[in-house]
DRENNUGU-680047 format. One line per 10 residues: number of its first residue (from 1); for each residue x, y, z of C-alpha. Coordinates in nm, 2 decimals, m for minus. Layout:
BEGIN
NUM = X:Y:Z  ...
***
This chain:
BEGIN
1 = 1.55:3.87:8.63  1.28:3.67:8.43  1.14:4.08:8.31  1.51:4.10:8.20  1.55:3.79:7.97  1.19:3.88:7.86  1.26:4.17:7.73  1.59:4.05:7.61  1.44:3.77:7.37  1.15:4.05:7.26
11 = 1.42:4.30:7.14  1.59:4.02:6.98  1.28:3.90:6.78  1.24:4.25:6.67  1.58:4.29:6.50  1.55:3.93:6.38  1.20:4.02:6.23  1.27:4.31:6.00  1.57:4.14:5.86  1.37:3.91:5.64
21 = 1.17:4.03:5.34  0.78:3.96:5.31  0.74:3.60:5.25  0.44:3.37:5.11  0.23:3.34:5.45  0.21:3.03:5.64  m0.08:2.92:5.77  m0.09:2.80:6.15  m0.28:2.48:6.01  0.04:2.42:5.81
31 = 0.33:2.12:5.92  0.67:2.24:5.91  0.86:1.93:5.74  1.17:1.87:5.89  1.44:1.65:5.70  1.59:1.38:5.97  1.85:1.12:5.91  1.96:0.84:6.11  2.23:0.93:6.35  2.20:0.84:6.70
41 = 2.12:0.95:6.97  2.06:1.30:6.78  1.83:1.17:6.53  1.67:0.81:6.55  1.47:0.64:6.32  1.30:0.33:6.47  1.01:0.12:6.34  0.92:0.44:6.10  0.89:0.66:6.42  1.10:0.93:6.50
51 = 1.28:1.03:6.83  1.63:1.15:6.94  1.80:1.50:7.08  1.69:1.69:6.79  1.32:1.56:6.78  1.26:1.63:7.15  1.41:1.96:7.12  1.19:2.00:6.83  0.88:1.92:7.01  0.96:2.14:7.32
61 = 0.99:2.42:7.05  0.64:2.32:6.87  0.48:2.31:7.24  0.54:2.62:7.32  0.49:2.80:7.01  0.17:2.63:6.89  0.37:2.49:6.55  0.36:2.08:6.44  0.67:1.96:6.29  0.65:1.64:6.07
71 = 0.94:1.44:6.04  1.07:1.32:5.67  1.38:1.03:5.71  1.61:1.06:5.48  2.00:0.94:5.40  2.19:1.28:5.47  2.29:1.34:5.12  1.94:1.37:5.04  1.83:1.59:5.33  2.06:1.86:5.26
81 = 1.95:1.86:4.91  1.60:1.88:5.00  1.63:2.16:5.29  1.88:2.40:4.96  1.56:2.37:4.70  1.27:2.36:4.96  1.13:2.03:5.00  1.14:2.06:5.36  1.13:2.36:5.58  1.36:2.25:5.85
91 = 1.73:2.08:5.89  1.89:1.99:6.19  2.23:1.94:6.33  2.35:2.19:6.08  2.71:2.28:6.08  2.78:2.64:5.95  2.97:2.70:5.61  2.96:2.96:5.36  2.82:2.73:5.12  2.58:2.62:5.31
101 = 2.45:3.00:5.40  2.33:3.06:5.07  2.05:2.82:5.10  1.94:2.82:5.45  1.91:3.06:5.77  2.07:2.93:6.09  1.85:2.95:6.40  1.94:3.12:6.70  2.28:3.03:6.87  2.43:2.67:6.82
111 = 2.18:2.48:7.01  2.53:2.21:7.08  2.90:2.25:6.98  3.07:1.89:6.93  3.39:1.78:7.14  3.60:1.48:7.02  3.72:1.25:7.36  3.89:0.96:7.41  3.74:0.69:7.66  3.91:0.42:7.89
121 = 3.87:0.16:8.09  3.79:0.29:8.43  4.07:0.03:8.63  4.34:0.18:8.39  4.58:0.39:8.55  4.66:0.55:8.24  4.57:0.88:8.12  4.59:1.11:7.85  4.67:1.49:7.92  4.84:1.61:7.57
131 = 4.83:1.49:7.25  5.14:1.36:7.24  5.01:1.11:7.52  4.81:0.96:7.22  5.13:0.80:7.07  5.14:0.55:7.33  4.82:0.36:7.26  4.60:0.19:7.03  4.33:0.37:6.94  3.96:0.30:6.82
141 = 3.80:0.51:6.55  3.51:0.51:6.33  3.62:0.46:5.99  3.55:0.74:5.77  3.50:0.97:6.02  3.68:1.34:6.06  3.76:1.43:6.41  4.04:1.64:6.40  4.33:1.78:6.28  4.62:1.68:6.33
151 = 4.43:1.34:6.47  4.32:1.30:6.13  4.62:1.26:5.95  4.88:1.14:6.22  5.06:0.83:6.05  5.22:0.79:6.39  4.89:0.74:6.54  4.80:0.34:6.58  4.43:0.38:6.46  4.23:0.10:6.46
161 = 3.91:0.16:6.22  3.58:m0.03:6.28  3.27:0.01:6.03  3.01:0.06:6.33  3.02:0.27:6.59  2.83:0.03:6.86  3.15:m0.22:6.79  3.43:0.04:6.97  3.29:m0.01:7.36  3.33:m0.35:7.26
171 = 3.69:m0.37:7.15  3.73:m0.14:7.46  3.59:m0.38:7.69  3.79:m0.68:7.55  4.09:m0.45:7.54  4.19:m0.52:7.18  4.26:m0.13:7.19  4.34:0.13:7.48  4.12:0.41:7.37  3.77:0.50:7.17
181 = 3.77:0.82:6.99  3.42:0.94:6.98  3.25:1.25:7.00  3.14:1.30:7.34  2.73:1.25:7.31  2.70:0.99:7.04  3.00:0.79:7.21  2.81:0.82:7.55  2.52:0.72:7.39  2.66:0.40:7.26
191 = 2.84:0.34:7.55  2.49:0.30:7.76  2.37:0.16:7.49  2.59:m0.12:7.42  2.54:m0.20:7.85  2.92:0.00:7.93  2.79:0.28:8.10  2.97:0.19:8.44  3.29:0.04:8.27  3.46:0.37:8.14
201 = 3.55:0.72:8.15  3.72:1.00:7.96  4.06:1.13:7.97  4.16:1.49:8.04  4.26:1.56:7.68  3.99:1.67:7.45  3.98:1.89:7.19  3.62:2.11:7.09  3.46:2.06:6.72  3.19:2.17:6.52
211 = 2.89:2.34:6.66  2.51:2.26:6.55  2.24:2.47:6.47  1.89:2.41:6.36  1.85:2.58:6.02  1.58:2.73:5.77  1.53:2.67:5.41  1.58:3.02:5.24  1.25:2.88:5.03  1.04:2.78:5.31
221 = 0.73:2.91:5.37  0.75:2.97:5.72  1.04:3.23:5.70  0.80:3.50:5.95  0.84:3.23:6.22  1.30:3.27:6.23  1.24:3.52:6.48  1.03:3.33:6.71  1.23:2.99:6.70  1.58:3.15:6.67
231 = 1.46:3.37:7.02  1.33:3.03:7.16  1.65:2.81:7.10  1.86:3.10:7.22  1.62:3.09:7.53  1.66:2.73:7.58  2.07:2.74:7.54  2.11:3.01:7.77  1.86:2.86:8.04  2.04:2.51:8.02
241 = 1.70:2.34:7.88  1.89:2.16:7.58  2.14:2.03:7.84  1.88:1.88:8.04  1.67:1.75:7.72  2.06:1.60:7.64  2.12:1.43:7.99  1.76:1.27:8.01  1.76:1.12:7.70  2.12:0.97:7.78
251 = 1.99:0.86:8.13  1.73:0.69:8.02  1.88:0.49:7.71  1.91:0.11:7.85  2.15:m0.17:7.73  1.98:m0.29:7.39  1.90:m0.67:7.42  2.14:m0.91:7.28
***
């Protein structure tokens, strides 16, 4: 079996390899910058240090393949900008759109594809199977966030918006609303974070999102290592390794002091 998915990621790196054209060469003393904005638990920027999904995942890849990454925050506006004229050689969490294809090369399979839940208080006998089922409740959301459509533009919907996303578990909790709309790991996240970890659970209905990918700059100079990461990250999907990465970090976030 491990002779099979060997040889699986070596023919892969092949085909990958002589699809690019000869770039300027990187040396191996060379930092790959990678442009990282705050959003938790994916990307967290604390005290000018730098952790979060994508950073471990990130450091699991430069382990193994002998490569440093250095980490540049940045508001997300900014980061995009920097990864479509070269500025940095990396961007994660990277959803996939035409426009965004003709400055960057995606990595491997989506390392994570997003899925919008709805939470509840565990003692509820309630649940939510359709989306119909949503009509009957008040519901927290993040303001100026997309979800879904229809969710999205529902005027029937009772939508309460909050400006924070560590404030829903605690309308939740004090029951000023029925349900949290969230996507299903930064929600967790906050969940545990905010010390609710034990207090809810999702409802049947959910409906899958956008899926993330780690991604190239077309001008970076590391373009002869795409084969080598994008066979890694497909490695590490297929073998469950960014699950676990996903469920430690979650595990091991504790209730922030008041």
């Amino acid at each position: 079996m491990k002779s099979k998915t060997y040889g699986k990621v070596l023919w892969l790196y092949f085909v990958i390899l002589f699809s690019f054209p000869a770039q300027p060469v990187f040396a191996e003393t060379d930092q790959l910058l990678v442009a990282i904005a705050q959003w938790p638990p994916w990307k967290i920027i604390d005290q000018g240090k730098f952790g979060g999904i994508d950073v471990e995942i990130l450091r699991e890849i430069g382990k193994r393949l002998g490569i440093t990454f250095k980490f540049v925050a940045c508001p997300w506006k900014r980061c995009v900008e920097m990864a479509k004229i070269g500025d940095v050689d990396m961007i994660t969490s990277f959803g996939k759109t035409t426009e965004r294809e003709a400055f960057v090369y995606y990595l491997g399979p989506p390392y994570r594809t997003g899925k919008v839940v709805f939470y509840k208080e565990k003692d509820k006998p309630f649940s939510v199977r359709k989306y119909e089922d949503l009509y009957k409740f008040k519901i927290g959301v993040l303001k100026g966030s997309a979800y879904f459509d229809p969710f999205d533009s529902d005027p029937q919907l009772d939508k309460v918006k909050v400006a924070m996303d560590y404030q829903l578990p605690h309308m939740l909790f004090s029951r000023r609303i029925d349900l949290i709309a969230g996507w299903e790991i930064s929600m967790d996240y906050f969940i545990a974070r905010e010390g609710f970890r034990e207090n809810f659970e999702t409802v049947p209905y959910g409906v899958s999102g956008i899926s993330k990918y780690m991604a190239m700059s077309k001008k970076s100079k590391a373009l002869k290592l795409i084969p080598e990461l994008s066979a890694l990250i497909r490695h590490m999907v297929e073998n469950k390794e960014i699950d676990r990465i996903i469920n430690a970090l979650l595990k091991r976030t504790e209730p922030r002091s008041p």
